[in-house]
ZALO-746511 format. One line per 2 residues: their letters; for each residue x, y, z of C-alpha. Coordinates in steps of 0.02 Angstrom, whole numbers, always signed. Each point is the difference from the previous one (the first is absolute). Example, Ala and Ser with C-alpha at 12.3 -4.5 7.8 and 13.67 -1.06 7.14 Angstrom:
BEGIN
as> +615 -225 +390; +69 +172 -33
This chain:
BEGIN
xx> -4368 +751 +450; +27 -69 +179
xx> +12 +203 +60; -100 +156 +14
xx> -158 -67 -60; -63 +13 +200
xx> +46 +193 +11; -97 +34 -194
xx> -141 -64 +71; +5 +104 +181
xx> +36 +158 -110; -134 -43 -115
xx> -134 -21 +119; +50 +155 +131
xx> -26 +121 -164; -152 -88 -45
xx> -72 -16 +201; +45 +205 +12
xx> -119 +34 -151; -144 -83 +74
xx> +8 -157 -94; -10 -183 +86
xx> +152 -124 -35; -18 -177 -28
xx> +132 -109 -3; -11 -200 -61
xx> +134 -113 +44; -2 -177 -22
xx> +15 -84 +175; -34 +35 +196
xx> +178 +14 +54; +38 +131 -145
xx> -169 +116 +52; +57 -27 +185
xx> +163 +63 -58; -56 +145 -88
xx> -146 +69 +117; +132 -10 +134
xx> +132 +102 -124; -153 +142 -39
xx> -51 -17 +165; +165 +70 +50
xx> +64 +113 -143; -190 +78 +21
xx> -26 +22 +190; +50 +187 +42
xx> -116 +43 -144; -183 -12 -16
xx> +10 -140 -89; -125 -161 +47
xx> +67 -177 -55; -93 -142 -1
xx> +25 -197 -34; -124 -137 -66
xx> +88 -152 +83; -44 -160 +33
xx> +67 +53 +189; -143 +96 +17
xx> -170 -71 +60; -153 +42 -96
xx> -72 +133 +111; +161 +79 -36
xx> -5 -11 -190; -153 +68 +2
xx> +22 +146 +98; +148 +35 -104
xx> -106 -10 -175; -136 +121 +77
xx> +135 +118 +64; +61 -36 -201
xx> -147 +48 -90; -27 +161 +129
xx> +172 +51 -50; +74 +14 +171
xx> +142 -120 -76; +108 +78 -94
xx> +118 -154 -48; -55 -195 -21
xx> +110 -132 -7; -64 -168 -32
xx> +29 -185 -120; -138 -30 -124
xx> -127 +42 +100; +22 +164 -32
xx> -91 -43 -160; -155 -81 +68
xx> -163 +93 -40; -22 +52 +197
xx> +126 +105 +13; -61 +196 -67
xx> +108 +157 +20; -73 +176 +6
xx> +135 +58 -125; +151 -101 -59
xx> +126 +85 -101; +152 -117 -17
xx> +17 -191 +10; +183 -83 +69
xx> +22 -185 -82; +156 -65 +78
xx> +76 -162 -69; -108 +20 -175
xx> +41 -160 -59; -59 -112 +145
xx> -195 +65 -70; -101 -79 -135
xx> -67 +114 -140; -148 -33 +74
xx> +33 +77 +174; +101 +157 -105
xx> -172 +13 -86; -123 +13 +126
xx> +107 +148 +72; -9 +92 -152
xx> -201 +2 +33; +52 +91 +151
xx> +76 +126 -113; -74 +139 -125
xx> +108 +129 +82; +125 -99 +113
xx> +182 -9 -28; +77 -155 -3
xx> +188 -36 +51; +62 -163 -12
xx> +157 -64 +87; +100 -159 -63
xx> +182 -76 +11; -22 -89 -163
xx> -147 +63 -114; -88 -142 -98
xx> +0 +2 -185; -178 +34 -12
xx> +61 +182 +112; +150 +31 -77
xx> -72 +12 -156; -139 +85 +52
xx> +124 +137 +36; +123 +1 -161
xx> -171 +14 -105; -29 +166 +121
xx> -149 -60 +85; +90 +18 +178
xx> +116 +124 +38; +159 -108 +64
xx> +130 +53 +117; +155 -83 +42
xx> +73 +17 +163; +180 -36 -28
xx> +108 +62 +137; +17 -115 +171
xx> +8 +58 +163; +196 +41 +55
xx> +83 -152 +84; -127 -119 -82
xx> +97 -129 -66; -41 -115 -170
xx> -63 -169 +54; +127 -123 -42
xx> -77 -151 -107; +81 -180 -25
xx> -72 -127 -105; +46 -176 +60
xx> -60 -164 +35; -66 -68 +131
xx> +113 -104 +124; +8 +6 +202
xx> +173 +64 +18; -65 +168 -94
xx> -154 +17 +92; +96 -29 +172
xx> +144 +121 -54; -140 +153 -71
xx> -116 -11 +164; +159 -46 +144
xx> +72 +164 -77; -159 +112 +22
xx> -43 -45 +155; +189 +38 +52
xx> -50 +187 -29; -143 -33 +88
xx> -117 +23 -135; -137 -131 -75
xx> -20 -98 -149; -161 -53 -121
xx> -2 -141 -74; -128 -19 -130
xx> -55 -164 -19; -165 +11 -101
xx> -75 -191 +25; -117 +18 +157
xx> -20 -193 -15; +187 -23 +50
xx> +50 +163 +78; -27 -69 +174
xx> +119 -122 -38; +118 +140 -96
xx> -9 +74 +178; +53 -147 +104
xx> +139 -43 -126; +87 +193 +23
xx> -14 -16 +178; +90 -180 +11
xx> +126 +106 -125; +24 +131 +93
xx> -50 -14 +205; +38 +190 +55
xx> -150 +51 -113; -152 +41 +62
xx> -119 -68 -133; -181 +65 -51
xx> -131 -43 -139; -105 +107 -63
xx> -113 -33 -171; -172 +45 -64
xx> -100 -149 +68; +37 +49 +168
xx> -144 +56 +110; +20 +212 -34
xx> +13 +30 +190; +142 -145 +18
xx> +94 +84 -173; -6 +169 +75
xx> +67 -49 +165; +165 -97 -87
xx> +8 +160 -115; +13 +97 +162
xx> +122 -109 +85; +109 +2 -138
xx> -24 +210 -21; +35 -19 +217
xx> +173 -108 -38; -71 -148 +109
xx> +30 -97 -140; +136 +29 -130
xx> -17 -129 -131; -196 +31 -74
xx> -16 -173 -136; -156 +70 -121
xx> -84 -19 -133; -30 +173 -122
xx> -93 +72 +122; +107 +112 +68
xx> +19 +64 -184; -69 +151 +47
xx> +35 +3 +197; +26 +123 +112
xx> +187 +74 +25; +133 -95 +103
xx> +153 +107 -5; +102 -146 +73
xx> -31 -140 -136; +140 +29 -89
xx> +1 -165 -99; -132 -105 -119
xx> +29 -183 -34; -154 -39 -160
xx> -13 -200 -22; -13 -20 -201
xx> +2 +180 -68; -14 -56 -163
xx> -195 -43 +55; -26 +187 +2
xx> -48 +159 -100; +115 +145 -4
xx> -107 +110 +91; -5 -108 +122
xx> +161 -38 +44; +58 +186 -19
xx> -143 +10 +121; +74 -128 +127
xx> +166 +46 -23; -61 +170 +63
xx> -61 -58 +171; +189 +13 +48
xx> +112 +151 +11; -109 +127 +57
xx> +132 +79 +109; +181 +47 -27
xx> +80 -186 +18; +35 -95 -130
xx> -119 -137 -32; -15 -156 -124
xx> -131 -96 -94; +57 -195 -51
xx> -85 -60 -141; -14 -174 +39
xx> -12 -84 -176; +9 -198 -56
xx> +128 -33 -139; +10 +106 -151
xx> -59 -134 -118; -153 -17 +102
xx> -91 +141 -7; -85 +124 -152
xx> +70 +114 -119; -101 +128 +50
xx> +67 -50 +186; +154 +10 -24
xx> -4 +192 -94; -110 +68 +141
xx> +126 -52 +130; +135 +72 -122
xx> -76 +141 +1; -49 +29 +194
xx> +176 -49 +32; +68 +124 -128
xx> -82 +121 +73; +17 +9 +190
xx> +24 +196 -2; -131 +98 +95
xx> -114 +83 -115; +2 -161 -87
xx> -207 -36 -12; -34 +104 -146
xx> +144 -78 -117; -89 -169 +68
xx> -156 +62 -49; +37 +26 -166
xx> +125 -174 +1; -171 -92 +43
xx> -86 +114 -141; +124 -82 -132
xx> +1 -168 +81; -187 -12 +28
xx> -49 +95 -165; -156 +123 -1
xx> -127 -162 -15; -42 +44 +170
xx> +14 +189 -15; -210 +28 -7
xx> -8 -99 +169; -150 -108 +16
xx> +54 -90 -142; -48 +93 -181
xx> -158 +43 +58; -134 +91 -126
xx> +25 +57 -174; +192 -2 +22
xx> +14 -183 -81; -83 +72 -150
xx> +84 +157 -23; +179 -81 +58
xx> +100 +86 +144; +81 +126 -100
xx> -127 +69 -89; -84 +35 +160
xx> +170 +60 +74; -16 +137 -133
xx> -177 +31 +21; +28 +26 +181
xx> +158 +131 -22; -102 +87 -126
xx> -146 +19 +135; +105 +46 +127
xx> +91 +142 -115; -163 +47 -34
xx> -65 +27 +182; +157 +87 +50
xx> -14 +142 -136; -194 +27 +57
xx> -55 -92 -172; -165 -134 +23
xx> +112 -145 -75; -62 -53 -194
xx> +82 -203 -3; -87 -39 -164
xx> +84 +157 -84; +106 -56 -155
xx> +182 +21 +25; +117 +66 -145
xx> +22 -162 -89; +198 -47 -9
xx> +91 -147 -78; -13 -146 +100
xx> +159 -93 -32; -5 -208 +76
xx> +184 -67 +27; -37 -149 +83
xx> +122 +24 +132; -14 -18 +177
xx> +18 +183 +92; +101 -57 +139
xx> +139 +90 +40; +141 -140 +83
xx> +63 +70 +148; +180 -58 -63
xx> -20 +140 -131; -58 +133 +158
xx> +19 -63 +176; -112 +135 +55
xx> -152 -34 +56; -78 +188 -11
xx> +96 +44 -158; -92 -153 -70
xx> -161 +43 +57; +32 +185 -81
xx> +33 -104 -174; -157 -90 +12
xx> -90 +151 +45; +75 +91 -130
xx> -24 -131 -136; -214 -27 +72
């Protein structure tokens, strides 16, 4: 959810920094380990408590001072991007590893920091888990927890689906900046977002326009980033970038340019850059004409509409579960034996290991089960959501009848 992950994670490391441990936390970009070394930095200072960062702001002499001072265990909490992973960087004793925004890593990258890990603890923080997670964590092989309740006076983001035309645009951003807030606008062509740009300020002169997208130089991208966190510019035209930015309390309203061109995640995501403060904000889907665009389109923007409540990530977690299907659920591709075995077969395998481990047993796969009757209907086990509108009590059915 788009609340409360932030304060898990301070909590989680304080216990873990008072028993001696080292923390690591992984986010995905700059701005978002800028954001949170400055939020430890603070929470931590009248304790003796020693935060560091692994930035591209700092020069090399720096970062290496910082990995010495690492591997000596002076530093007691690390927060970097990827390059947390790299083989340079040793801790004296690291007992619990902070991934926020799982779902912007590659298996891969989740991988590598399991090497790190005989005896390290691993929490991992995400708006909208990805298949391959969630189910990872109905088969019991994560322990999930659902943080449901928003902060007081945190209001739903309101979400309209429309298409595109200038009058709306004009209307959505004129209003905003009324209330002196700012506007995105997600425009996700860097070929023509310059000219996206030029086009909103001809439509609407008051604005002060910016651009910001990944091909930028990184020093020119964090500069708009920070004029746009400063206000000195209050409508910030971008590409998904800024998917997982840093906090602007006053953007209050998200225009997306054809949201039927994303995922779910995603767009829950984006639509979760506004409304992190107690006005009301609003994400425009921007769409072309119904006829136009998918099937699968047109349900995921059903559903993100549907559900513009605020603990709404998990319900469109398990939404993209059903839409996507569990093809993807083993994440790089079906890798290994699965293809031969098939993916529920090893879905049982792996709850009967995990049992197994949990009651102290060495887990015996190949054991024979009590043969039962294996009855084939033929029928597809989907359960319409016309006969149960509810996502969770759904997912309870299909759990029930796996």
């Amino acid at each position: 959810v788009g609340f409360g992950k932030t304060e898990v994670a301070l909590r989680a490391a304080f216990v873990a920094a008072q028993a001696g441990r080292q923390v690591a936390v992984l986010v995905p970009t700059t701005l978002l380990a800028e954001q949170h070394y400055r939020n430890f930095a603070d929470r931590f200072a009248d304790w003796p408590i020693r935060v560091e960062v692994l930035s591209r702001f700092k020069s090399a002499k720096e970062i290496k001072q910082a990995l010495n001072e690492l591997a000596e265990g002076k530093v007691d909490v690390m927060v970097g991007t990827h390059r947390l992973i790299q083989d340079d960087v040793k801790f004296k004793q690291l007992g619990l590893v902070i991934v926020d925004e799982e779902q912007r890593f590659g298996v891969r990258q989740k991988e590598q920091l399991k090497k790190l890990r005989a005896e390290v603890d691993l929490l991992t923080l995400t708006a909208t888990p990805i298949p391959r997670t969630l189910n990872m964590a109905l088969g019991g092989l994560r322990e999930l927890s659902i943080i449901a309740t928003p902060p007081a006076h945190r209001l739903a983001v309101k979400t309209l689906i429309a298409q595109r035309e200038n009058g709306l645009v004009r209307e959505a951003i004129q209003r905003e900046l009324a209330r002196g807030g700012q506007v995105y606008v997600l425009h996700n062509e860097v070929q023509t977002i310059e000219r996206a740009a030029r086009e909103l300020t001809e439509l609407v002169p008051q604005a002060r326009v910016a651009v910001a997208h990944g091909q930028m130089a990184e020093r020119q991208l964090e500069q708009v980033m920070l004029d746009f966190y400063r206000q000195r510019c209050n409508v910030l035209v971008c590409s998904t970038i800024v998917e997982n930015g840093i906090d602007v309390p006053t953007a209050n309203t998200i225009l997306i340019e054809r949201a039927d061109k994303f995922g779910l995640s995603q767009l829950h995501q984006l639509r979760g850059r506004v409304g992190r403060s107690h006005h009301r904000a609003y994400a425009y889907l921007l769409v072309p004409d119904r006829k136009a665009m998918t099937g699968d389109a047109v349900k995921r923007l059903d559903a993100l509409a549907s559900l513009d409540e605020l603990g709404a990530g998990f319900t469109l977690a398990t939404h993209d579960l059903e839409i996507r299907g569990a093809g993807e659920l083993l994440g790089e591709e079906q890798s290994g034996q699965i293809e031969a075995i098939g993916f529920a077969l090893y879905s049982e395998y792996l709850e009967r290991a995990v049992q197994a481990l949990k009651s102290g047993k060495i887990p015996d796969v190949l054991a024979e089960k009590a043969r039962g009757a294996e009855i084939e209907l033929q029928l597809p086990a989907l359960i319409p959501d016309d006969y149960l509108g509810d996502v969770h009590a759904r997912l309870v059915l299909y759990k029930r009848i796996a």
